[in-house]
Rosetta silent file (secondary structure, phi, psi, omega in degrees, C-alpha in Angstrom):
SEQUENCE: XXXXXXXXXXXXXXXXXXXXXXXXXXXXXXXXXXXXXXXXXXXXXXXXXXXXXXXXXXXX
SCORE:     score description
SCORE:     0.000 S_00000001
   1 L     0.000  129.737  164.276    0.000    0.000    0.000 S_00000001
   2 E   -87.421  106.849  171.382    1.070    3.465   -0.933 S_00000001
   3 E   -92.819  122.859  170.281   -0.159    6.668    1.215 S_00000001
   4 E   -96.934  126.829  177.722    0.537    9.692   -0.696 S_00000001
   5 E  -127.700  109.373 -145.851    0.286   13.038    1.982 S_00000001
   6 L    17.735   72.667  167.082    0.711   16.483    0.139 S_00000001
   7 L    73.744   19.754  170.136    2.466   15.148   -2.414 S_00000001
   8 L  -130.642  100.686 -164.222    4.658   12.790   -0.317 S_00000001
   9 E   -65.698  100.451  171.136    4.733    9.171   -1.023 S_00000001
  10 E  -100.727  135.933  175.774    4.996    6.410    1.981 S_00000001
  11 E   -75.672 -165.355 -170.943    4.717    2.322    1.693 S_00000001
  12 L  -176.572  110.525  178.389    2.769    1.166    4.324 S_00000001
  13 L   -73.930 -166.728  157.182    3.231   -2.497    5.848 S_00000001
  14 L   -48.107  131.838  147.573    1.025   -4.791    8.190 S_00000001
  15 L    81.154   11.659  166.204    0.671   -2.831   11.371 S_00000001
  16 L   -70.381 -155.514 -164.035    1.723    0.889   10.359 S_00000001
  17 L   175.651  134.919 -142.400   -0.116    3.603   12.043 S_00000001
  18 L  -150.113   82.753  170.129   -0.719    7.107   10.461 S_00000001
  19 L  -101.467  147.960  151.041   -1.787   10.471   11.260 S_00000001
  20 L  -144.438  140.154  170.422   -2.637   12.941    9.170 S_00000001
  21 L   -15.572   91.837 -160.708   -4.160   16.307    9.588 S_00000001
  22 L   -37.649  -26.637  176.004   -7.448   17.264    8.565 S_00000001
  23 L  -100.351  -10.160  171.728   -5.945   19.660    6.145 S_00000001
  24 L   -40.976   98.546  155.193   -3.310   16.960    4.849 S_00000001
  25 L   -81.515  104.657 -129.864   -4.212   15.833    1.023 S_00000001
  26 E  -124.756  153.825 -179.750   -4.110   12.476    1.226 S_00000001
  27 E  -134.970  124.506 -165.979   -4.254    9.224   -1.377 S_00000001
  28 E  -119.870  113.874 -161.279   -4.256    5.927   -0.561 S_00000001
  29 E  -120.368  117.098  158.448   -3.399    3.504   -3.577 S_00000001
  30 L   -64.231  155.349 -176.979   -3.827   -0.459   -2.773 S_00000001
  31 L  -108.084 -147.299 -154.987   -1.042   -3.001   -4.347 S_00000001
  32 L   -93.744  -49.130 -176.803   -1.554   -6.530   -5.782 S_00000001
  33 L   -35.939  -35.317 -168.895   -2.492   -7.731   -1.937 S_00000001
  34 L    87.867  158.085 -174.038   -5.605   -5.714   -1.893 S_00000001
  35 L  -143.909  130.832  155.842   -5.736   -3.195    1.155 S_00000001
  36 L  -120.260  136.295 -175.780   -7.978   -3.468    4.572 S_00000001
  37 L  -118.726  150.886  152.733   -7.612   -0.302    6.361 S_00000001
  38 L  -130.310  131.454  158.452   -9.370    0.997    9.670 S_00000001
  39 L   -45.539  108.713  151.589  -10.205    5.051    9.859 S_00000001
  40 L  -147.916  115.664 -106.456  -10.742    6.755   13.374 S_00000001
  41 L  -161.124  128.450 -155.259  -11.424   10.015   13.260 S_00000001
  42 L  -143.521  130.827 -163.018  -12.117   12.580   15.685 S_00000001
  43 L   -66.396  140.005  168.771  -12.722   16.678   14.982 S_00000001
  44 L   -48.216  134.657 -131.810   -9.375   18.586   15.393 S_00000001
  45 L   -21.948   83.376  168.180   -8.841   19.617   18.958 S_00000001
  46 L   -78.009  -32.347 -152.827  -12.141   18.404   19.617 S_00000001
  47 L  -123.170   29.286  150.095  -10.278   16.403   22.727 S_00000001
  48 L   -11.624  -63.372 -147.739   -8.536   18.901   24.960 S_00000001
  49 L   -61.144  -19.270 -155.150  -10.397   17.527   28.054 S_00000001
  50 L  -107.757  135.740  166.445   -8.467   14.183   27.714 S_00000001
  51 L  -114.185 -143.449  171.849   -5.039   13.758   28.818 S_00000001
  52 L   -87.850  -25.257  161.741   -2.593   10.906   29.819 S_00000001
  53 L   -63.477  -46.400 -178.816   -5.124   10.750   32.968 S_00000001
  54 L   -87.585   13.184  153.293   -8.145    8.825   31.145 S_00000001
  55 L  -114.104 -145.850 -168.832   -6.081    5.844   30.060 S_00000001
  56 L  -114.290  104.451  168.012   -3.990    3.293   31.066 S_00000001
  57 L   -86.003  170.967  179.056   -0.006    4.069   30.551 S_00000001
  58 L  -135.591  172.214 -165.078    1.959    0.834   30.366 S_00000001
  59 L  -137.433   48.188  154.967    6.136    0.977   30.990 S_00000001
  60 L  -100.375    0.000    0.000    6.929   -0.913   28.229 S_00000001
């Protein structure tokens, strides 16, 4: 899988992990494999209130 993000081209394995910006123009071109993706998507600092307090940190 290729993500192109303003005109800058990344592969993308098993297990990458991706932000991009809300204003970032972005293209996502599957390879011979076929592509499953998942989205999650949240309005741009919508989520002040939340810090490092409302999870779990782990020390790994």
């Amino acid at each position: 899988m290729v993500l192109t993000i303003d005109n800058n081209s990344f592969e993308l394995k098993e297990g990458s992990v991706i932000r991009v910006t809300p204003d970032g123009v972005r293209a996502i071109k599957a390879l011979d494999k076929g592509l499953v993706f998942l989205c999650i998507q949240a309005k741009e600092k919508s989520l002040l209130q939340y810090t490092l307090n409302d999870g779990k940190v782990l020390s790994k």
